[in-house]
N, C-alpha and C positions, 0 to 999 in steps of 0.2 A: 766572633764565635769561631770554635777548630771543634776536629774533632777527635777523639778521641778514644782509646780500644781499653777496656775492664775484663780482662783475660784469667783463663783458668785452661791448666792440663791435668789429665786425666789418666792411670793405666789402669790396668787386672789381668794379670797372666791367663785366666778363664777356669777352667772346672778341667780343663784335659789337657792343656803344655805343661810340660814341664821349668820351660823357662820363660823369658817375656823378650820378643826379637824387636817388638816397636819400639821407635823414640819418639818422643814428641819435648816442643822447644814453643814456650809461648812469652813473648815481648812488648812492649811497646809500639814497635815496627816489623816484626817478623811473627809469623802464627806458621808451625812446620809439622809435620806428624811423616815417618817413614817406616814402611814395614818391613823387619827384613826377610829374608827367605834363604834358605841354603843347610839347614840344620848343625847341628854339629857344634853351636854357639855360633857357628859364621853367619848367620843371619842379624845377630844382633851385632856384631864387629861392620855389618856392613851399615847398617841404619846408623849406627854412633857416629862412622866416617863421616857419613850425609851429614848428621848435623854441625856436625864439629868443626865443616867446610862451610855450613850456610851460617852458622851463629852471629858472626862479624857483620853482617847485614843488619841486623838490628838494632839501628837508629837511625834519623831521620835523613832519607836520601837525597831530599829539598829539590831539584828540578833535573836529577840524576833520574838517567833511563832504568827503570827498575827491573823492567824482563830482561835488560840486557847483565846487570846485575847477578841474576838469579839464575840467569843459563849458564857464566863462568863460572859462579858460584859451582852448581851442580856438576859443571865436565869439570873441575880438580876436584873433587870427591868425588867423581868415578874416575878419573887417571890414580889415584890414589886405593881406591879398589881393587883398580887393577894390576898395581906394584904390591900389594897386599897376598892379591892372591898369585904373581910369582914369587913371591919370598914364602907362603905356605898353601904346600898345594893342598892340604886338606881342608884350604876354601875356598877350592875347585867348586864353583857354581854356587856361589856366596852371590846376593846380591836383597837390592833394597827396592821399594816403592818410593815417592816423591810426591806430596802435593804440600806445597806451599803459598804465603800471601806475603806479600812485604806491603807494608801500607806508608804513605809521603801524609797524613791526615787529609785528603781528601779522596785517595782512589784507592783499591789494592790495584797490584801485579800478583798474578799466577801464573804457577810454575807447576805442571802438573805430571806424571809418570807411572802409570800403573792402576790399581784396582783399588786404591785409598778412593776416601772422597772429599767432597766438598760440598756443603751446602750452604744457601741465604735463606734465611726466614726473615721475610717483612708484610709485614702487617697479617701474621696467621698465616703465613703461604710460605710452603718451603719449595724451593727451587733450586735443584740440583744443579754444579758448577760447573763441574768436570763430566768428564766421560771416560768410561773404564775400556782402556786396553786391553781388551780381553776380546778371547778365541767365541764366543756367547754375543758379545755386546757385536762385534764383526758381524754374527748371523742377523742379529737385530737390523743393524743398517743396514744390511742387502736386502732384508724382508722375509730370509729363511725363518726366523724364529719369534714369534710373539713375546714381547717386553713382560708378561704376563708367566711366561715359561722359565724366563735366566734362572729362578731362586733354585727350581727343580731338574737345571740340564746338569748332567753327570758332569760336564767338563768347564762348569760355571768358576773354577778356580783356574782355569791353566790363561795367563796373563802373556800378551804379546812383547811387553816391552817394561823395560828393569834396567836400573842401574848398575849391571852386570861386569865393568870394566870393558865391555863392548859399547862402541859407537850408537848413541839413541836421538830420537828427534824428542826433546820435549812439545808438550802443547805451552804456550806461551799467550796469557793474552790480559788484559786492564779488564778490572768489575768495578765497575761504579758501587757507593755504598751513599747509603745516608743516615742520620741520624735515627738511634730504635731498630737499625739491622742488628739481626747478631747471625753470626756466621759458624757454621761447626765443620770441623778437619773431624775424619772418619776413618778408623782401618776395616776393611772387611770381616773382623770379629766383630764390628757391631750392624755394619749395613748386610751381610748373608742373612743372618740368622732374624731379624728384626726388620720391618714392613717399611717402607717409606714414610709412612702413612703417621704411623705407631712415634715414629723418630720426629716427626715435627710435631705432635701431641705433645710430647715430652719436652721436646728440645723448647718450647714453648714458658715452660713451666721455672719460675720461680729464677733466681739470681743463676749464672755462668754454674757457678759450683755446684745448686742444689741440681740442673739440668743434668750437669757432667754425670753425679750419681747416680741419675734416674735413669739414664742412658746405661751406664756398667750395668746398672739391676736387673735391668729389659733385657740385658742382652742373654746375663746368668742365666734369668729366667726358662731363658730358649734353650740353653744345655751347656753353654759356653764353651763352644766348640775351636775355640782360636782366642788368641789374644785380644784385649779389646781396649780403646784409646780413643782416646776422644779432646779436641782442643776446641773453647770453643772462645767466644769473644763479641761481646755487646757495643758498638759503637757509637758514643755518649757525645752528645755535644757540651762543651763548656765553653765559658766565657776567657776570653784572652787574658794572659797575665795574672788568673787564678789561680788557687793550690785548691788541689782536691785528693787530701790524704786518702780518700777509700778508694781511689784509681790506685791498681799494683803499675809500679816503677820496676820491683827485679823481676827476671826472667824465672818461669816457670817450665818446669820438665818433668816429665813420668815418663813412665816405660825401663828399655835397659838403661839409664839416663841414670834413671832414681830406682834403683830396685829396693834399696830398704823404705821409700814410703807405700809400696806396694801394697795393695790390701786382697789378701782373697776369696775374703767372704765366705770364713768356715760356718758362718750361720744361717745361710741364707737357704732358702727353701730349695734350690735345685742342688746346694751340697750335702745338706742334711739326706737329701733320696737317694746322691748317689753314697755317701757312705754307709746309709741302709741297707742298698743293693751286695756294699762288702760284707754283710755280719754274717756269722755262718748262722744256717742253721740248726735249730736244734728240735731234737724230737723228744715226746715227750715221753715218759717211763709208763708202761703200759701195766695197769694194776688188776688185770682181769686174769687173775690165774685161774687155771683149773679146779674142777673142786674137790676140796678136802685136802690138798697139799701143803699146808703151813696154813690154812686158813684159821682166823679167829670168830671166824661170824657164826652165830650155833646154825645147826646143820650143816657146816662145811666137809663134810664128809660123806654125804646122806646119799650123792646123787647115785640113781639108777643106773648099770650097765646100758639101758637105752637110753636114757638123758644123754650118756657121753659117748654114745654110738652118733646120736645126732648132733651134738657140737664136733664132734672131727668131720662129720658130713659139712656141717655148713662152713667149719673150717677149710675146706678142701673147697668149696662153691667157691667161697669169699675170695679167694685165690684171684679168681677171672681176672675183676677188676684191673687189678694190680700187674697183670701181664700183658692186658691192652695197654694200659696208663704208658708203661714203659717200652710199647711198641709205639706207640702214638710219639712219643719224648724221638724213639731212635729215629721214625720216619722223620720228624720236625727236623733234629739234628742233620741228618744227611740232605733232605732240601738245602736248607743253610748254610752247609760246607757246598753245594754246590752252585747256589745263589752268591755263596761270597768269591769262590772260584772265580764263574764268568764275568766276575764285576773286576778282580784283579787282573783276567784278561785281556777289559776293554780299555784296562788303563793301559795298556802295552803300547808303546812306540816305536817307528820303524824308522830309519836310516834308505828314503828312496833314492831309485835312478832315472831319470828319463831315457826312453831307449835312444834317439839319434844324438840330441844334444849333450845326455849324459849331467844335467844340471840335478842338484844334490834337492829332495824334498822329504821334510818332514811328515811324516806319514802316520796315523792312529787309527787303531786297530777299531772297527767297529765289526755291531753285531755278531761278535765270536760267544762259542759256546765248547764246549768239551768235547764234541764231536767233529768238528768245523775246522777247515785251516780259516785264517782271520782274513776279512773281507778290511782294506787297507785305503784310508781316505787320506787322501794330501792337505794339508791345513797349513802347512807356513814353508814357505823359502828361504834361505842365506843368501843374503846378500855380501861381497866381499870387494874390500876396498884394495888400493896401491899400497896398503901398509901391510894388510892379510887381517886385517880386523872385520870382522862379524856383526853384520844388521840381519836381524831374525826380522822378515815381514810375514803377513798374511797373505797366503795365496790367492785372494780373491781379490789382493789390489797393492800389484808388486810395485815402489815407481817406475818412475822411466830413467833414471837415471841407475839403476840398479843392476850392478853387472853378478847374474845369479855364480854362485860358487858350485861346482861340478865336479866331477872324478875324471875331465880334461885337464884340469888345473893343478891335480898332483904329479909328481916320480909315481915312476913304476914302482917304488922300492913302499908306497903308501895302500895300491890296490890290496893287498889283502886285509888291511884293516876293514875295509866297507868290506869285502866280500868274506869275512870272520865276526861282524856283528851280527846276530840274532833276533836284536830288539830288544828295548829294556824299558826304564821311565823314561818319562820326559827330559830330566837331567839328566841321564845318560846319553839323548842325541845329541845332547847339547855340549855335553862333555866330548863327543867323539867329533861332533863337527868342529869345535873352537882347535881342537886338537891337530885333525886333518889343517886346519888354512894354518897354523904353526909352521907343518911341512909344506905349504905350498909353493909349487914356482914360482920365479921370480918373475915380476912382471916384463914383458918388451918392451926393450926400448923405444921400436921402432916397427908398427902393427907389418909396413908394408915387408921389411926385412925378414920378419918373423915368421911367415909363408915360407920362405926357404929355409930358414931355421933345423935343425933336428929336430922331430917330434921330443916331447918332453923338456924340451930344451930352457921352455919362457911361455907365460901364459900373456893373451891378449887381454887389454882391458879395453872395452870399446866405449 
């Protein structure tokens, strides 16, 4: 007996992209889903890289190391990213998520990178594979944040680690599988918005395919707030030297992969409310004229000097209403421009310094309001290598091998850039820190020479 994977891929751009940045890539031996990120179309230029470099994996690796496989795999599509993005800089901050499975018919390998996911469902129990890279999942492990909290923290998307064209550690590790697992690849258009709980109910439900759809549906449901994709795969035992035509043999792809089998579900219940919310409205023609004006109804003419003393009375009362209604509408309004104000605020990112060491920190703006200068939290480091390439870590668990990147490390001729930034996105630090180690000094040859050195002259790497 072997065993065997009965696969299906899955997309739906959602109710609110405009395009579709996932890939997903499902085989025989390979099960892949990448999400991109960067906009502009470079997010999906970066997911297609991904797969385009893992594809070849896709057959049987027989007693080949497969996570060793899947990590060269991944670093030539990100070295290939990052020739990508100096030949166009307008995909400057292009980049992709990573979780994949390569299966030999008895184990998978995973390859994991980012805030995709993975799960096994065996026997009615789903068991999350991966762990999300993410600035939220970090509070989780330290204990700041209750697992109960992620869906609803403001900064539940901002992800540590990305196939960037910058230097990444993947998580690397063997899942045992056995016959009656079936396994699902997940982008965060479907695990945000939809429960864990909800996803293994379904994920449960009926052949790969019928699961995959119930899964896009659940997600629409919720608003479909992001791209959604979904790969999933039943692992079937058969008997040796059997043909089993209802196993698929080619490879399956959705996302930017396959954009014409894309479906986006112009019927379904949350697009029909939000194209309802487009229709304008209309008022209706008001048939109560005055009387005796054109009217045909007998006595249309009849009424009293005080009849119509008292209908412009109560005309003028009826008034009120209608001038609260639309004080209430302006109050509401002005909350909400000010409610969405300080929410644009606390996305704001900083560009830090340490004062002695002068080492470079990622800094977000918390608890700012429109009256307030912004109260400024440190959340990630740069880390910087002998080549001037970029490791973004979490400041709550920098390694130790990690030589932090600094404003000691550039020319004079680079200090006004940090001291002429303001603060932007997220992508914007990232864009000015990848930019600074561009210009940085060059490394010392020789740490002890470099004390007598000219300042500016060479940076140390210790």
């Amino acid at each position: 007996m072997t065993l065997r994977l009965n696969y299906v891929a899955a997309s739906d751009k959602g109710l609110v992209r405009g395009n579709n940045e996932d890939s997903a890539y499902a085989g025989p031996h390979l099960l892949l889903l990448a999400d991109g990120m960067g906009g502009h179309a470079a997010g999906e230029v970066a997911s297609q890289l991904m797969v385009s470099h893992m594809e070849h994996l896709d057959r049987d690796p027989e007693d080949a190391d497969m996570l060793a496989l899947l990590g060269a795999a991944a670093d030539d599509a990100n070295a290939t990213i990052e020739r990508s993005v100096a030949q166009h800089p307008e995909q400057e901050g292009m980049g992709t998520t990573l979780t994949a499975l390569m299966f030999n018919g008895a184990e998978f390998g995973l390859i994991h990178v980012g805030d995709s996911r993975g799960y096994l469902l065996r026997d009615g129990q789903l068991r999350q594979i991966t762990e999300d890279d993410t600035f939220v999942q970090s509070l989780v492990n330290e204990g700041k944040l209750d697992p109960e909290d992620v869906s609803s923290h403001p900064q539940k998307s901002l992800i540590l680690k990305a196939y960037t064209g910058n230097p990444v550690e993947p998580h690397l590790e063997m899942v045992e599988v056995r016959a009656g697992d079936r396994v699902l690849l997940c982008s965060d258009g479907l695990s945000d918005p939809v429960t864990a709980s909800t996803i293994g109910e379904a994920l449960g439900q009926g052949t790969p395919s019928v699961a995959a759809q119930r899964l896009i549906e659940l997600a629409l449901r919720s608003g479909g707030p992001d791209n959604i994709t979904v790969v999933i795969a039943d692992v079937v035992e058969v008997k040796d030297g059997e043909e089993h035509p209802d196993l698929p043999t080619a490879p399956a792809m959705a996302g930017a992969l396959a954009p014409e089998f894309e479906s986006t579900h112009p019927d379904s219940s949350a697009s029909r409310a939000a194209a309802l919310m487009r229709k304008s409205e209309t008022i209706p023609p008001n048939h109560n004229r005055e009387g005796g004006r054109g009217g045909s109804q007998p006595g249309a003419g009849d009424a009293s000097a005080d009849e119509e003393d008292d209908q412009r009375f109560r005309r003028k009362v009826n008034i009120w209403p209608w001038v609260l209604s639309a004080l209430v509408i302006v109050l509401m309004l002005s909350l909400a421009a000010v409610l969405w104000t300080n929410d644009r605020l606390n996305d704001r990112y900083f560009l830090g310094t340490d004062g002695d060491d002068g080492h470079f920190a990622i800094e977000r703006a918390v608890g700012t309001s429109l009256f307030s200068e912004p109260r400024r939290e440190v959340i990630q480091r740069a880390c910087i290598n002998e080549q001037n390439k970029l490791q973004i870590v979490s400041s709550n668990s920098v390694p130790q091998d990690c030589v932090i990147f600094g404003i000691n490390d550039l020319p004079e001729s680079q200090l006004n850039t940090v001291e002429n930034f303001k603060g932007g996105t997220y992508d914007d630090v990232l864009g000015i820190l990848n930019r600074l180690a561009g210009e940085a000094l060059p490394v010392c040859v020789d740490n002890d020479a470099a004390k007598d050195a000219p300042q500016g002259a060479c940076r140390e790497v210790k």
